[in-house]
C-alpha positions as CSV (number, residue, x, y, z in Angstrom):
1,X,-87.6,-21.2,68.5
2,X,-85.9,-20.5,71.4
3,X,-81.8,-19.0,71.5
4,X,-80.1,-21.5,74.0
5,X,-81.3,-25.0,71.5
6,X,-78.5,-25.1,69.2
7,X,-78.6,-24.3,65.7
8,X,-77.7,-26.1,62.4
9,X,-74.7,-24.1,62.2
10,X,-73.2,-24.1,65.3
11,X,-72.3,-27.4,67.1
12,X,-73.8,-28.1,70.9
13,X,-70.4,-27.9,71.9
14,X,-69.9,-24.6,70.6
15,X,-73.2,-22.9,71.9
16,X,-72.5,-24.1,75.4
17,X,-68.9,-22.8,75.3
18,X,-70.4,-19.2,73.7
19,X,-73.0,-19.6,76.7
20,X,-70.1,-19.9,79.7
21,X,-67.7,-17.4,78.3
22,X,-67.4,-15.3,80.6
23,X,-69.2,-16.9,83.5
24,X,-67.4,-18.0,86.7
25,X,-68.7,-20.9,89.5
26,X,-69.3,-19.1,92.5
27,X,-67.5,-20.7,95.6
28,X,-64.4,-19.5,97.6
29,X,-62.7,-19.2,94.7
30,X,-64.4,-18.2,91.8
31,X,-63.8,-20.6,89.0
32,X,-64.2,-20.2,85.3
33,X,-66.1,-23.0,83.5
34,X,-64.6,-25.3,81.2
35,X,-66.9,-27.3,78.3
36,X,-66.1,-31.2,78.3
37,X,-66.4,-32.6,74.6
38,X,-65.1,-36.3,75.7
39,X,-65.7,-39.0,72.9
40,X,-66.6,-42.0,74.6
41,X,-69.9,-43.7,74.0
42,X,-70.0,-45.8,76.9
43,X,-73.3,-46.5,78.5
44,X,-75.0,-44.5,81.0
45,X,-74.2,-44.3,83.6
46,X,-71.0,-42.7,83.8
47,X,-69.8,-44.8,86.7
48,X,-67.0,-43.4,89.2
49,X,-64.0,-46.3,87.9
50,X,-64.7,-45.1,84.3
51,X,-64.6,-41.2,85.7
52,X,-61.9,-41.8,87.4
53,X,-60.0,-43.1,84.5
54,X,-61.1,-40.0,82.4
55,X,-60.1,-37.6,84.5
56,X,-56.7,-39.4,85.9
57,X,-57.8,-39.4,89.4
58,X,-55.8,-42.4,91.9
59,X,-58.0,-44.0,94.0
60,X,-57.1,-42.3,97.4
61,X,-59.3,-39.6,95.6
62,X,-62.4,-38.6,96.8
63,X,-65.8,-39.3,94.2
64,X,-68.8,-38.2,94.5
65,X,-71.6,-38.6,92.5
66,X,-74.4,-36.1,93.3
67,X,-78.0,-35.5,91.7
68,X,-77.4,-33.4,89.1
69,X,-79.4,-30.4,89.9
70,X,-77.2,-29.5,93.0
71,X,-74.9,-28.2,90.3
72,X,-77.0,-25.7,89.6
73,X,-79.2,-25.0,92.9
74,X,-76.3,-22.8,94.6
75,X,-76.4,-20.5,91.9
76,X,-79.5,-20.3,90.1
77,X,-82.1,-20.1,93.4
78,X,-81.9,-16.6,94.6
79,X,-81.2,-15.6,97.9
80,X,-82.6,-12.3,99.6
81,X,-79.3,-10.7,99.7
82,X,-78.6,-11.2,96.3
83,X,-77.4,-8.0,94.0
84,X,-78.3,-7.5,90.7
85,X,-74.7,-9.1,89.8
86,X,-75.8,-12.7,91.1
87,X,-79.5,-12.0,90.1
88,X,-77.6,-11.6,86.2
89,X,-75.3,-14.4,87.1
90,X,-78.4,-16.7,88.2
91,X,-80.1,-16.0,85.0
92,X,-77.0,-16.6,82.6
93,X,-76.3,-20.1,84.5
94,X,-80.4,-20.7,84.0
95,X,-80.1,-20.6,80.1
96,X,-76.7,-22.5,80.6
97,X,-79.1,-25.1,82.4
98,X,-81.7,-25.3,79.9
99,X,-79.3,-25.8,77.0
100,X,-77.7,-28.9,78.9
101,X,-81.1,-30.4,79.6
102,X,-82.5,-29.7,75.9
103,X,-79.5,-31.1,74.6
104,X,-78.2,-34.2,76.7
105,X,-79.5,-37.2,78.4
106,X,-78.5,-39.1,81.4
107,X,-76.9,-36.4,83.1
108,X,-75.0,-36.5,86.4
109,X,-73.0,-34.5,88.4
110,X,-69.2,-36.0,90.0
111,X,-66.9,-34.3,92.2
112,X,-63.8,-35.5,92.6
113,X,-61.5,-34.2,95.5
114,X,-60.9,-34.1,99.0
115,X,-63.9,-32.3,101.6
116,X,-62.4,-28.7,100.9
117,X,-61.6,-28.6,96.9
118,X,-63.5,-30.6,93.9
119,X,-63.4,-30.8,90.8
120,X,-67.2,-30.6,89.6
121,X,-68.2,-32.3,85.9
122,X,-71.5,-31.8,84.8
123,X,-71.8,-34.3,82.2
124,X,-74.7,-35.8,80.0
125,X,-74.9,-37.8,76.4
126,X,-76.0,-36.1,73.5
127,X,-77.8,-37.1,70.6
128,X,-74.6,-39.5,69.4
129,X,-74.2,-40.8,72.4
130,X,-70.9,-38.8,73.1
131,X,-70.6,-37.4,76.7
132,X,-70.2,-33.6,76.9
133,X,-70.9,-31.0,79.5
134,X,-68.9,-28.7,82.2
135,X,-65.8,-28.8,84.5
136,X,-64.8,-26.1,87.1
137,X,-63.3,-26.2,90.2
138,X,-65.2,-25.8,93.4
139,X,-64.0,-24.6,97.1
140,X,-65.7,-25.4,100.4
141,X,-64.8,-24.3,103.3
């Protein structure tokens, strides 16, 4: 059986926090990555009024919702400059990838912000229907 599918003992919430410690977002500012463990069993999809209540964000804010592989496609499709560093980093966010998708349905990817700073969620359902998944902070510039 493979590591990243969670195990009796240890909730999903738990394995995908073991599986980020330590791992920053790559972007301007390199951002640690924070597990969501929200309770809410609304239906799918998350939409951007509900989102925008979850995470307190007034309206003048920026949403975004994006497909939800871009999340990962930055940092997980290697580039020919790469080091072994991001190499390492693009194969820890790969296991991070397959845990969310083995776990969780109806994932989607929201950024909330203005056109230089987001914040990113990753979010999907799991098996109760309770949404869980990733935050960080992203800068464009």
């Amino acid at each position: 059986m493979s590591e990243i599918i969670q195990t009796a003992e240890k909730s999903f919430v738990e394995t995908l926090t073991e599986s980020v410690n330590g791992l920053f977002y790559p972007s301007e500012s390199d951002e640690k990555i924070k597990v969501i463990d929200w309770q809410a069993d609304n239906p799918a999809p998350f939409d951007t009024i509900l989102f925008r209540k979850y995470i307190g964000v007034v309206p003048s804010v920026r949403v975004e919702v994006l497909p939800w592989e871009k999340f990962f496609d930055a940092i997980i499709i290697e580039k020919d400059w790469w080091t072994d560093f991001e190499k390492q980093r693009a194969a820890s966010f790969l296991k991070v990838k397959e845990l969310i998708t083995a776990n969780l349905t109806n994932i989607e990817y929201l950024r909330a912000g203005n056109r230089v700073e987001f914040e990113a969620y990753l979010i999907g359902q799991d098996k109760e229907g309770k949404w869980k998944g990733l935050k960080t902070l992203i800068i464009e510039t």
